[in-house]
C-alpha positions in Angstrom: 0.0 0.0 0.0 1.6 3.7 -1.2 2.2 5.9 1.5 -0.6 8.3 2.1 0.5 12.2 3.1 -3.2 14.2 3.6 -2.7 18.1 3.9 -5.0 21.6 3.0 -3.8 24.3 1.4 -2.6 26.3 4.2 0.8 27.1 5.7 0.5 25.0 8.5 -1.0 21.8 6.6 1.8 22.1 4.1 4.9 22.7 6.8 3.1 19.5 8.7 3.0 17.6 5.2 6.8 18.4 4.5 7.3 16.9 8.1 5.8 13.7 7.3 7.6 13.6 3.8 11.1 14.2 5.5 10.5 11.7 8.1 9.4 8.9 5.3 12.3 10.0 3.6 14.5 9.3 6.8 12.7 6.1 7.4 13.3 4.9 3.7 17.3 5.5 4.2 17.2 3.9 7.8 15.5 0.8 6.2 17.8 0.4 3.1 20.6 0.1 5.9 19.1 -2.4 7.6 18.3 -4.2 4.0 21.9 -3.9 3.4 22.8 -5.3 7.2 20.6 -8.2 7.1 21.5 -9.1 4.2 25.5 -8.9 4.5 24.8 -10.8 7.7 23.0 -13.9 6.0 25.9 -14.0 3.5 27.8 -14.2 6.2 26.3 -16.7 8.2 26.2 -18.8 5.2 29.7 -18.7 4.4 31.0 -19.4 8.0 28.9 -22.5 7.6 30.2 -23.5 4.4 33.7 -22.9 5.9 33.0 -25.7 8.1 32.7 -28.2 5.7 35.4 -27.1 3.6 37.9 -27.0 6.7 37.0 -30.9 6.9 38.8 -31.4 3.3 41.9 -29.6 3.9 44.9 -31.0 5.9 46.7 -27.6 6.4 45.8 -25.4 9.3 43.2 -22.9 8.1 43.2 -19.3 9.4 40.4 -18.3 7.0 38.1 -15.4 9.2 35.0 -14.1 7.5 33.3 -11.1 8.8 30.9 -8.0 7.6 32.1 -4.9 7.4 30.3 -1.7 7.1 31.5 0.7 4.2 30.6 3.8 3.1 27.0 2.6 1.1 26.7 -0.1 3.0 28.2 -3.6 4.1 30.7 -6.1 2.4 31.1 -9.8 3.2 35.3 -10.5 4.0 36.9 -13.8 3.7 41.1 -13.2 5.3 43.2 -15.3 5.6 46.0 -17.1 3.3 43.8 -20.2 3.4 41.0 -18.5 2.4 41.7 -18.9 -1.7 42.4 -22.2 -1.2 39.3 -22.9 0.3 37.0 -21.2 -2.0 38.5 -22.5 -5.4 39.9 -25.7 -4.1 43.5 -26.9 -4.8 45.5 -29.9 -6.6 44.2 -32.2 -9.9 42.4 -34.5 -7.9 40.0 -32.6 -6.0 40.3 -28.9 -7.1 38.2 -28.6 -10.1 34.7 -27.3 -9.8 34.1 -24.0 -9.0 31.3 -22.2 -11.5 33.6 -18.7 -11.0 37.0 -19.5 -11.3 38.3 -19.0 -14.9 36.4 -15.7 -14.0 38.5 -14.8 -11.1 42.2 -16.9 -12.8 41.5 -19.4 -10.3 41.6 -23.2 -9.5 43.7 -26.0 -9.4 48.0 -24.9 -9.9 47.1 -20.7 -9.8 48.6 -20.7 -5.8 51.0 -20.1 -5.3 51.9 -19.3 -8.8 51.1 -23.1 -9.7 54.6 -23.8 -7.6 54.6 -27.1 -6.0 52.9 -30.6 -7.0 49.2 -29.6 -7.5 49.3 -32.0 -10.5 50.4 -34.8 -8.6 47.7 -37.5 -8.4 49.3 -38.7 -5.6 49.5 -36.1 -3.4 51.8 -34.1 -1.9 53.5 -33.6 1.6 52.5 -29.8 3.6 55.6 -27.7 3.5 57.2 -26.5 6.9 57.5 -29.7 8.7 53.5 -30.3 8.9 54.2 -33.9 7.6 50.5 -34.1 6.5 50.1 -35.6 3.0 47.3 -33.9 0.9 45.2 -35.0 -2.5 44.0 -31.3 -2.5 40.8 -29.8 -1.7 37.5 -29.7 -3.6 36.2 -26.0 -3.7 34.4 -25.0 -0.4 32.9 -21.6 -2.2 32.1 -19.9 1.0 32.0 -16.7 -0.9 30.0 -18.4 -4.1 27.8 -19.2 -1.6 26.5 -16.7 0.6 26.2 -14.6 -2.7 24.1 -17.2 -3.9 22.0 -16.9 -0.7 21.7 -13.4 -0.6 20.2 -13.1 -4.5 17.8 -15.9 -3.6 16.5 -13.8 -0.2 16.5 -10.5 -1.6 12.6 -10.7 -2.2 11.5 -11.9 1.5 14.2 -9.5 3.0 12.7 -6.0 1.5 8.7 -7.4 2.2 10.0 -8.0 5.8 12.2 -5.0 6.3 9.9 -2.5 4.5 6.5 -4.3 5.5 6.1 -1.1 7.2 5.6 1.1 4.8 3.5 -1.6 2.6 1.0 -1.4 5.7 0.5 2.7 5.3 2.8 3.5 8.1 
């Protein structure tokens, strides 16, 4: 339902009218925020979780950290870390390939470090720095591919619910 502003034509009326417009106008930016904030959050959330499951493939120790930070016109989803490319876009010939965006982003199986190392090795290879831990590689854990996924598919309910408001006249 459109937002209803009732006023005469007097002074008064119309100074009262441009009170209520200024206020829905405040209202409108305070709720495209919180659009932003919910929705950064439930990328994030989903993201985290898919971290969880791809930390159960990989054999190295995984310092990945994902948060939401607020920016200038809005919020942005962070994945840090030096595991965290690993971990979205997956790593070595057996178990690397698969990620829907990563000839997009130069990515995949022998692009990190520079495609040093024995990525191609079907066999494996043994974690540098006296880990002893022998890896296959890592199938992609798209944390990032993820949440962005979630976020397009909630877009909808998200606005009904955070302007359901202003849909009710208020």
């Amino acid at each position: 339902m459109p937002k209803t502003i009732k006023m005469s034509l007097s002074v008064d009326s119309i100074d009262a009218a441009m009170g209520q417009i200024n206020a829905y106008r405040d209202s409108l930016q305070a709720k495209c925020k919180l659009l932003c904030e919910r929705l950064a959050n439930l990328g994030m959330n989903t993201a985290k979780v898919t971290l969880n499951f791809a930390k159960g493939y990989y054999v190295g120790d995984v310092d990945c950290d994902i948060r939401v930070e607020e920016i200038e016109n809005g919020y942005r989803i962070v994945a840090d870390g030096e595991t965290a490319l690993i971990l979205e876009f997956g790593a070595g010939v057996r178990l690397g390939y698969g990620h829907p965006r990563a000839d997009e982003f130069g990515m995949g199986p022998g692009t990190y470090p520079d495609g040093k190392g024995h990525w191609n090795d079907p066999t494996g290879w043994y974690l540098p720095g006296g880990h002893g831990r022998h890896s296959i590689g890592n199938p992609p854990g798209m944390m990032m591919y993820n949440a962005a996924k979630d976020i397009r598919a909630a877009i909808e309910r998200t606005v009904r619910e955070v302007f359901a408001a202003d849909q009710s006249g208020t």
